[in-house]
PDB file of N, CA, C and O in Angstrom:
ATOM      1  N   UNK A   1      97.378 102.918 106.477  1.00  0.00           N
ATOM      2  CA  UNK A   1      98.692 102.417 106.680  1.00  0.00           C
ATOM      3  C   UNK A   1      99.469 102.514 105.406  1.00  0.00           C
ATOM      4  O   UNK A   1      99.420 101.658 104.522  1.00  0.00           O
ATOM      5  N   UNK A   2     100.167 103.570 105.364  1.00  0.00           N
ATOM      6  CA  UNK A   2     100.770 104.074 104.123  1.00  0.00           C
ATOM      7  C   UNK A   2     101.696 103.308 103.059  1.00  0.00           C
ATOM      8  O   UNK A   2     101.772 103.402 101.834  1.00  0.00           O
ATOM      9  N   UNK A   3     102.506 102.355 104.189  1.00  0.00           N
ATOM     10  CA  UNK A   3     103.697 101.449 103.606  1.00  0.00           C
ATOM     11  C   UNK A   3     102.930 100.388 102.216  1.00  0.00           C
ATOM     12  O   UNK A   3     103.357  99.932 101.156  1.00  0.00           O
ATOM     13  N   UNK A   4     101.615 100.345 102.948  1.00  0.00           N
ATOM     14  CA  UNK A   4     101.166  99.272 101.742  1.00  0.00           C
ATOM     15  C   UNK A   4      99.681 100.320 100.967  1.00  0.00           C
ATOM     16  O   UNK A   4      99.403 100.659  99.816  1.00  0.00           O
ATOM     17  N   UNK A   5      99.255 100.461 101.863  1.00  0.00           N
ATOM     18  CA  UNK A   5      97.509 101.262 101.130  1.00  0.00           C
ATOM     19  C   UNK A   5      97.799 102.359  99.983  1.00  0.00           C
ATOM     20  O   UNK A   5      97.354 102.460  98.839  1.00  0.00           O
ATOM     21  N   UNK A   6      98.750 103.175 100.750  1.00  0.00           N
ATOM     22  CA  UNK A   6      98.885 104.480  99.911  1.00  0.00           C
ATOM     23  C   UNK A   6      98.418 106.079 100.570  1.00  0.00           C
ATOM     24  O   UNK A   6      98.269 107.229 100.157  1.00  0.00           O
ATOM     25  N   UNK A   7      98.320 105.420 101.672  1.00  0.00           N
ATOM     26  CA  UNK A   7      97.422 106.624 102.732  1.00  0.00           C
ATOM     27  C   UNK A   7      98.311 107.762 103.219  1.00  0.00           C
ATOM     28  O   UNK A   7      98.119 108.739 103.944  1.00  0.00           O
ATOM     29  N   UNK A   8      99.419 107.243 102.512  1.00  0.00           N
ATOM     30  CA  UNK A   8     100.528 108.379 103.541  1.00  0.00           C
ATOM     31  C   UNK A   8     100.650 108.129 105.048  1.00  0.00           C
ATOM     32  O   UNK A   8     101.548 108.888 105.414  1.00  0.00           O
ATOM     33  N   UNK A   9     100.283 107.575 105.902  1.00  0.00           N
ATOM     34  CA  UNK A   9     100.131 107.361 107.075  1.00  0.00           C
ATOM     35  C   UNK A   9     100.766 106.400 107.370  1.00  0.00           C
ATOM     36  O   UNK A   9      99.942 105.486 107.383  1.00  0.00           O
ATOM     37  N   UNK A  10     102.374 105.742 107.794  1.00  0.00           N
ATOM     38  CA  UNK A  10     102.574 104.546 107.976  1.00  0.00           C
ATOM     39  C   UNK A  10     102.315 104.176 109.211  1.00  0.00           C
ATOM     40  O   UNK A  10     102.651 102.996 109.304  1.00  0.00           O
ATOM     41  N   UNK A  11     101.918 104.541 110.153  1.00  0.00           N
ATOM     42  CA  UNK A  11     101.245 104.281 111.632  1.00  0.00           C
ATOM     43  C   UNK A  11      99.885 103.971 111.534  1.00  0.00           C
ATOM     44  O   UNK A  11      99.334 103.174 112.294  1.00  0.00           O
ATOM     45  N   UNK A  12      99.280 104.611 110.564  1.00  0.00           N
ATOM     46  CA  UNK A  12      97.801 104.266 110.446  1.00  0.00           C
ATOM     47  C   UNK A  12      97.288 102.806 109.887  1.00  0.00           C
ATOM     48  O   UNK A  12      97.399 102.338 108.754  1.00  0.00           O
ATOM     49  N   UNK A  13      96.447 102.021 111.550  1.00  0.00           N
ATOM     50  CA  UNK A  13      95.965 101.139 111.038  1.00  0.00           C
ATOM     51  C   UNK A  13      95.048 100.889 110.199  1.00  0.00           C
ATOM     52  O   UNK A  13      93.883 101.078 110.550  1.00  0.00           O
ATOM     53  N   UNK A  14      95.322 100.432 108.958  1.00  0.00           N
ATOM     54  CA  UNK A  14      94.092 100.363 107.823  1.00  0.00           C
ATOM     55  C   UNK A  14      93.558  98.802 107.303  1.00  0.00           C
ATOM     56  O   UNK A  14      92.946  98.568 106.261  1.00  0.00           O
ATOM     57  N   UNK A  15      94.086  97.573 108.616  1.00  0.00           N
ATOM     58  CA  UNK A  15      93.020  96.358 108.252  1.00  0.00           C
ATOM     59  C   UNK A  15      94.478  95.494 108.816  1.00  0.00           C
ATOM     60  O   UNK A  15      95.438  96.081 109.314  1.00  0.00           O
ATOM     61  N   UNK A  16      94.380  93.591 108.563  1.00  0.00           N
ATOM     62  CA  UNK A  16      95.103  92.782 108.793  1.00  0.00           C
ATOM     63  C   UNK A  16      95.897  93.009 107.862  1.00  0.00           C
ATOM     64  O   UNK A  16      96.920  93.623 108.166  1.00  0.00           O
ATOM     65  N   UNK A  17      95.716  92.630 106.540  1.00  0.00           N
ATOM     66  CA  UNK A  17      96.717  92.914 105.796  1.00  0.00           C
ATOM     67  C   UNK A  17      97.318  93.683 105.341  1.00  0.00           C
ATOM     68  O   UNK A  17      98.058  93.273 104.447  1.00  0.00           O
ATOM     69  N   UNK A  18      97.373  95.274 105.673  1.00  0.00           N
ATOM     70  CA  UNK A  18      98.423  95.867 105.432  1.00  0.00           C
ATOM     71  C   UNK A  18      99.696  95.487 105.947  1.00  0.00           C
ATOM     72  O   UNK A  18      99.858  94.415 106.531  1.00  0.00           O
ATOM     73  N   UNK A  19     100.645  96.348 105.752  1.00  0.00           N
ATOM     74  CA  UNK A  19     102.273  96.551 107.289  1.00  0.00           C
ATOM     75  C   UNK A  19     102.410  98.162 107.328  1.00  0.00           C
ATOM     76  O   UNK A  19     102.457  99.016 106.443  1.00  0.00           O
ATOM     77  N   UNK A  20     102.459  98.205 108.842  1.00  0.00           N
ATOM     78  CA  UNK A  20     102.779  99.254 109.039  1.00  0.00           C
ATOM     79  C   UNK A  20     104.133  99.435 109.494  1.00  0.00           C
ATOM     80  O   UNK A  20     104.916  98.489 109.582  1.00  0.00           O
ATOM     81  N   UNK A  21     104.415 100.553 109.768  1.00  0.00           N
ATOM     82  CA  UNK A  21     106.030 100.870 110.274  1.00  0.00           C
ATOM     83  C   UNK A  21     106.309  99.950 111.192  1.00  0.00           C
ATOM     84  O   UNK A  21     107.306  99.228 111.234  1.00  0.00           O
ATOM     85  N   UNK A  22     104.930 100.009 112.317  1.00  0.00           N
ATOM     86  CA  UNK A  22     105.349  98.998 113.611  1.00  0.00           C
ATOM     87  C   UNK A  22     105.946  97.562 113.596  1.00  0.00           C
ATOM     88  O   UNK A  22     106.772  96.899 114.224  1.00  0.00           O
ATOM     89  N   UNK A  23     104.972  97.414 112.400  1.00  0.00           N
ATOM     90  CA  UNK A  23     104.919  95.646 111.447  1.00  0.00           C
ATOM     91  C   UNK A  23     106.947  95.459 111.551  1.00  0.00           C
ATOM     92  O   UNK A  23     107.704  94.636 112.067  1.00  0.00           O
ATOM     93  N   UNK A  24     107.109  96.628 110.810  1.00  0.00           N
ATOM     94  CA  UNK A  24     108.880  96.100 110.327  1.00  0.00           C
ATOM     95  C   UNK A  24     109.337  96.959 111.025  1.00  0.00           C
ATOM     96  O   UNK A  24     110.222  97.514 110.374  1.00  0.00           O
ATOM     97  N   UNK A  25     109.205  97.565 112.364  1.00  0.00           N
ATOM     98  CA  UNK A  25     110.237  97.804 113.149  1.00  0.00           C
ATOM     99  C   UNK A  25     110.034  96.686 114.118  1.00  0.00           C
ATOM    100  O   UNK A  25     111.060  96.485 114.768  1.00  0.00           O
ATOM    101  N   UNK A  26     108.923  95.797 114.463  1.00  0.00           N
ATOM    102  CA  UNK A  26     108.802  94.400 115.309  1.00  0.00           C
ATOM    103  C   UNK A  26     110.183  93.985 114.357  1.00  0.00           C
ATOM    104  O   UNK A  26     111.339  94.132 114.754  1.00  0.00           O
ATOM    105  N   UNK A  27     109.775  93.408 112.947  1.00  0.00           N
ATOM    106  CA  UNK A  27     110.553  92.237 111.874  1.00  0.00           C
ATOM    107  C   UNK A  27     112.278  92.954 112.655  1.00  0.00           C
ATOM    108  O   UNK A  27     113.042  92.283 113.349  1.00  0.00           O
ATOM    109  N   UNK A  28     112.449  94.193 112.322  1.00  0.00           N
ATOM    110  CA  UNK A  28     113.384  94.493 112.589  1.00  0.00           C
ATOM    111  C   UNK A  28     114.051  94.377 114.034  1.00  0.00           C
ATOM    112  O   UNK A  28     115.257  94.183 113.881  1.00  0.00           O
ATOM    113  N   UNK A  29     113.782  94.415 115.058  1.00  0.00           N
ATOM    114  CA  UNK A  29     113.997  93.717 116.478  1.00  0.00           C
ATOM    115  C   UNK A  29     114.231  92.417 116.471  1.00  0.00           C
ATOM    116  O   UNK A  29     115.277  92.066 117.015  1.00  0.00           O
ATOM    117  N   UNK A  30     113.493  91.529 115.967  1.00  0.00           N
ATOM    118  CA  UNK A  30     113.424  90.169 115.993  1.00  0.00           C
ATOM    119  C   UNK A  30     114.482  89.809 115.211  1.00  0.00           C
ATOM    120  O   UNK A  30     114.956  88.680 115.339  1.00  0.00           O
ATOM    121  N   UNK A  31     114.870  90.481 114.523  1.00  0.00           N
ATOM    122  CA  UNK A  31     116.191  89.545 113.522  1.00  0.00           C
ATOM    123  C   UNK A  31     117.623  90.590 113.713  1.00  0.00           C
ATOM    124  O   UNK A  31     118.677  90.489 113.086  1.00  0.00           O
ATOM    125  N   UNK A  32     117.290  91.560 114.739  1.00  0.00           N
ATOM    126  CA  UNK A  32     118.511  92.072 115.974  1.00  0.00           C
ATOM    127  C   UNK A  32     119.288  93.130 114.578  1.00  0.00           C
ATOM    128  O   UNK A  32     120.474  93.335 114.324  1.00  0.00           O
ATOM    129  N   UNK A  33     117.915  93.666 113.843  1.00  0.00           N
ATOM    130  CA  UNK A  33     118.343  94.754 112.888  1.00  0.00           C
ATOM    131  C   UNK A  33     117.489  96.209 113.206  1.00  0.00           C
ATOM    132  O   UNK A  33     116.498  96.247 113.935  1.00  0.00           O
ATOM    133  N   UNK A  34     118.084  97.408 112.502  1.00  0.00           N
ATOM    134  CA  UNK A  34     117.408  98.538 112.764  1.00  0.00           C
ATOM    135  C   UNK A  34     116.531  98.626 111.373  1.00  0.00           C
ATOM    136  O   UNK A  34     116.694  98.043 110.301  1.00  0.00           O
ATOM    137  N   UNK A  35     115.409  99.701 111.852  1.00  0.00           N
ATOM    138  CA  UNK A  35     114.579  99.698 110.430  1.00  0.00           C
ATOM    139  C   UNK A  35     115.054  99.870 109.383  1.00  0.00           C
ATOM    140  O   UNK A  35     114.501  99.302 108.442  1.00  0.00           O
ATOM    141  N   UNK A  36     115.980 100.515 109.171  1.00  0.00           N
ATOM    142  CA  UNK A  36     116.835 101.322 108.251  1.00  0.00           C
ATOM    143  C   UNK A  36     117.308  99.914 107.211  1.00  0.00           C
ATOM    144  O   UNK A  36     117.085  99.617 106.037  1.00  0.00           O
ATOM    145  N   UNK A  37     118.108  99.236 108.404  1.00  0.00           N
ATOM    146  CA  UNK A  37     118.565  98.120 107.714  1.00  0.00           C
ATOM    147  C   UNK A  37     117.541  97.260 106.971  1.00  0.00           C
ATOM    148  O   UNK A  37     117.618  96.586 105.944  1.00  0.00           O
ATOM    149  N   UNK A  38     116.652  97.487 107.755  1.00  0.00           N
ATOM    150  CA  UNK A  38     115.454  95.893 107.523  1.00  0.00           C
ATOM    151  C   UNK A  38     114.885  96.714 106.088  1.00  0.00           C
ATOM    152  O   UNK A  38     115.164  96.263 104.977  1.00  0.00           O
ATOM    153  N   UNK A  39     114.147  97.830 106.243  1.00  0.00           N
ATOM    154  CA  UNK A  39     113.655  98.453 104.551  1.00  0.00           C
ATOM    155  C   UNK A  39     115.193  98.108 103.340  1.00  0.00           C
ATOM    156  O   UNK A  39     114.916  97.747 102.196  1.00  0.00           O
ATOM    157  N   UNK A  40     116.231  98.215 103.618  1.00  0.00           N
ATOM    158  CA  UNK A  40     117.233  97.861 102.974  1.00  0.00           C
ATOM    159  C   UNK A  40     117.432  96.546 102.672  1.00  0.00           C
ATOM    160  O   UNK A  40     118.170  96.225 101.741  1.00  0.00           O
ATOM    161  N   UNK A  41     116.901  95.805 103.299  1.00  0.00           N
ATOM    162  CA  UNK A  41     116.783  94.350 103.086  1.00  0.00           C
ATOM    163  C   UNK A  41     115.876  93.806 102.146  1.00  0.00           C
ATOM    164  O   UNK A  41     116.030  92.829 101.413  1.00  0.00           O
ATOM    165  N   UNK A  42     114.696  94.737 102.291  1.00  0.00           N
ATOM    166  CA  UNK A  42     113.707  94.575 101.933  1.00  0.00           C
ATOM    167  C   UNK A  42     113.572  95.218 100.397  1.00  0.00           C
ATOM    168  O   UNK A  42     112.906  94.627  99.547  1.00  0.00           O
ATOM    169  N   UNK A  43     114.187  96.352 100.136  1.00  0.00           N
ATOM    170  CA  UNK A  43     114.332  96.648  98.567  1.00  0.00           C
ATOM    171  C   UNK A  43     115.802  95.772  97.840  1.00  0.00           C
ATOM    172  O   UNK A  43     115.970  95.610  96.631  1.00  0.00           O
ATOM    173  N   UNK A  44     116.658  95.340  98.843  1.00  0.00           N
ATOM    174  CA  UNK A  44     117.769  94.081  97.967  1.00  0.00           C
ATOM    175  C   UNK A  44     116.951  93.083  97.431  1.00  0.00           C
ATOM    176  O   UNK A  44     116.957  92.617  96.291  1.00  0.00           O
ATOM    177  N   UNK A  45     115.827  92.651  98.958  1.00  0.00           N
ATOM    178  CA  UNK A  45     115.027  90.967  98.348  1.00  0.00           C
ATOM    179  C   UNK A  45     114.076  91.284  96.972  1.00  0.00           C
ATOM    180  O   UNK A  45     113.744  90.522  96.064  1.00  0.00           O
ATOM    181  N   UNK A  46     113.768  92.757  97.200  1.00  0.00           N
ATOM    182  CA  UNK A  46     112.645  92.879  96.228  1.00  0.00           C
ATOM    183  C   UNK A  46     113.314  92.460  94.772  1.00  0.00           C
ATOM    184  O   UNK A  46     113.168  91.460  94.069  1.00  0.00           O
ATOM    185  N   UNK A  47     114.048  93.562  94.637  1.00  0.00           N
ATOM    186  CA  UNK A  47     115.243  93.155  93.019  1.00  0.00           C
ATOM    187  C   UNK A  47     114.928  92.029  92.763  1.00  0.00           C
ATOM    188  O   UNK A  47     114.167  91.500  91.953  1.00  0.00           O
ATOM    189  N   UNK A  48     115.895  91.548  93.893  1.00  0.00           N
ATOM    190  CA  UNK A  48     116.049  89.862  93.534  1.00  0.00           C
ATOM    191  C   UNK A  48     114.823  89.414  93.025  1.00  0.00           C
ATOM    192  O   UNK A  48     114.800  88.991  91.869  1.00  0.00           O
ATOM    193  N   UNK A  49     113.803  89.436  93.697  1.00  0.00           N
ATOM    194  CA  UNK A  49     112.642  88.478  93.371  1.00  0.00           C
ATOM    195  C   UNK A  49     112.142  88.997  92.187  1.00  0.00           C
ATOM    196  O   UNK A  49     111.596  88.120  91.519  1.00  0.00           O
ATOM    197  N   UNK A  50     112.124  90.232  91.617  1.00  0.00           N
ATOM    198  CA  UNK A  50     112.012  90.671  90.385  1.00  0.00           C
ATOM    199  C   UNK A  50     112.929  90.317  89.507  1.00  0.00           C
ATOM    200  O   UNK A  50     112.395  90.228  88.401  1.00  0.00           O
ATOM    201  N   UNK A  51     113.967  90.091  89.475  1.00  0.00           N
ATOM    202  CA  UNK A  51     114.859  89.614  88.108  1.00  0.00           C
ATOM    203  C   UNK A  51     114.013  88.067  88.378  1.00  0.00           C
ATOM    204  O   UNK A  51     113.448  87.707  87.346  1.00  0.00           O
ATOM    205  N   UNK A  52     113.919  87.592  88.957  1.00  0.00           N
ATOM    206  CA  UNK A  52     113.392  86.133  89.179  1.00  0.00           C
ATOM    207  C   UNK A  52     112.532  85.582  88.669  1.00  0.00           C
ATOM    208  O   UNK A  52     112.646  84.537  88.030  1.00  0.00           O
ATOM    209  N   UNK A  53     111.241  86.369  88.924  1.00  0.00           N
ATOM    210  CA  UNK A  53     109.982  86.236  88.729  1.00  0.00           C
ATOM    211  C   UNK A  53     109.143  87.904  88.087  1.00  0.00           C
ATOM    212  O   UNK A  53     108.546  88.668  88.846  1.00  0.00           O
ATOM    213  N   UNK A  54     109.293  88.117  86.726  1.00  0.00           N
ATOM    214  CA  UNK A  54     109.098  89.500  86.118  1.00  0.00           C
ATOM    215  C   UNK A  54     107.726  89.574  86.236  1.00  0.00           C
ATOM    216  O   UNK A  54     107.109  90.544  86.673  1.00  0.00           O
ATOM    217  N   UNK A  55     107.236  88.489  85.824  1.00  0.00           N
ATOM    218  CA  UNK A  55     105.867  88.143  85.848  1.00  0.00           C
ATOM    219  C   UNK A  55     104.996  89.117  86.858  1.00  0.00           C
ATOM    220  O   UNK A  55     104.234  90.063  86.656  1.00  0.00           O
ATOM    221  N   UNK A  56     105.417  88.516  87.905  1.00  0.00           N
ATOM    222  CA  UNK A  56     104.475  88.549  89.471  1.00  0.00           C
ATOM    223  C   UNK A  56     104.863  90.474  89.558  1.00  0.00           C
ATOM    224  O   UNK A  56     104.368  91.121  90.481  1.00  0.00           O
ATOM    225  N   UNK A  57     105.491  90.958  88.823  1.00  0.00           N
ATOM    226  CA  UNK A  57     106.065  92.524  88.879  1.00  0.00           C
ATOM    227  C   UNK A  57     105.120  93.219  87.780  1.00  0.00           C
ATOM    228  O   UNK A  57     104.892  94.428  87.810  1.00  0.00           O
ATOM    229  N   UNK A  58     104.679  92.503  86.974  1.00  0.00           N
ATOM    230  CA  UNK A  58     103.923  93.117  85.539  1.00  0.00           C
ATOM    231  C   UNK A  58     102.972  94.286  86.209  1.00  0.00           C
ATOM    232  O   UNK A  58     102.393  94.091  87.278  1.00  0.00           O
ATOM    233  N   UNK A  59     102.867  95.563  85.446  1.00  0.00           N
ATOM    234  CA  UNK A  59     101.586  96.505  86.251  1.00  0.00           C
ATOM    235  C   UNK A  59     100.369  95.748  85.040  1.00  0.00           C
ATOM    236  O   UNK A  59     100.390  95.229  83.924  1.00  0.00           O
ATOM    237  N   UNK A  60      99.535  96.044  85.949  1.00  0.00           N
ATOM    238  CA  UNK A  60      97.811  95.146  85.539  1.00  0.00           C
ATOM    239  C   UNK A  60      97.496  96.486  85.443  1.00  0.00           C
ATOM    240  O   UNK A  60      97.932  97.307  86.250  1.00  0.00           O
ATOM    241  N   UNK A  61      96.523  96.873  84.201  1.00  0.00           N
ATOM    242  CA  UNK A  61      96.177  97.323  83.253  1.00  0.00           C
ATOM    243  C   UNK A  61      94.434  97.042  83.055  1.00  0.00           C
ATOM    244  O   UNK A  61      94.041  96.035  82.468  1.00  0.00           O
ATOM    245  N   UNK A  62      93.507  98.037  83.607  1.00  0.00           N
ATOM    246  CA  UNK A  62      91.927  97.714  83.507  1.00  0.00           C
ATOM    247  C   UNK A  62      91.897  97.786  81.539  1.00  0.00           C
ATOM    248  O   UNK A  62      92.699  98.386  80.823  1.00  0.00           O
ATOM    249  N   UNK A  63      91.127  97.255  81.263  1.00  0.00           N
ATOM    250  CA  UNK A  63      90.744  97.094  80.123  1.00  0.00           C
ATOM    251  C   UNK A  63      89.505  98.367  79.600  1.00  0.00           C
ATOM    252  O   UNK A  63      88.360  98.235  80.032  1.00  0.00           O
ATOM    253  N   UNK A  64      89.809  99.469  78.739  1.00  0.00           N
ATOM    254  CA  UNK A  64      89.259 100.174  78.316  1.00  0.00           C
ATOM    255  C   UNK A  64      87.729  99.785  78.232  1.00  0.00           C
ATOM    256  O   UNK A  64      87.558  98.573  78.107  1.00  0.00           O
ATOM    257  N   UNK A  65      86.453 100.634  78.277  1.00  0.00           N
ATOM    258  CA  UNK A  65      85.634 100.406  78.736  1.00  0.00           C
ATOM    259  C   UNK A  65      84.861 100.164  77.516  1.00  0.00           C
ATOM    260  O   UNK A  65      84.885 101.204  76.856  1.00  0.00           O
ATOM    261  N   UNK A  66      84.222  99.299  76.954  1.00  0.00           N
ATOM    262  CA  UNK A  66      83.385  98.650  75.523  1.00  0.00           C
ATOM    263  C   UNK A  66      82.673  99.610  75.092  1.00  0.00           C
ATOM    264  O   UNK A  66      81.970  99.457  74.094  1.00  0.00           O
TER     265      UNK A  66
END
């Protein structure tokens, strides 16, 4: 399920917690929006929550190997 795993596949189910396309074209029905809109919603909230919280945005970094 590509939207979150990385699989390229956004139809492909890959567990509970991913989202797939289906995931936010449901979100998108239910709140009487098209996908288009709802992914647009969804990279405005992101910003936001990044100027907000930089922290929770930091890339994690494995620690070179001893």
């Amino acid at each position: 399920m590509c939207l979150t795993c990385g699989c390229m596949d956004a139809h492909l189910d890959m567990g509970e917690a991913n989202i797939r396309y289906e995931d936010v074209e449901r979100a998108a029905k239910e709140n009487g929006r098209s996908v288009a809109e709802t992914f647009a919603i969804m990279d405005k909230t992101r910003e936001r929550d990044r100027a907000q919280h930089p922290k929770e945005y930091a890339v994690v970094t494995e620690a070179p190997p001893a």
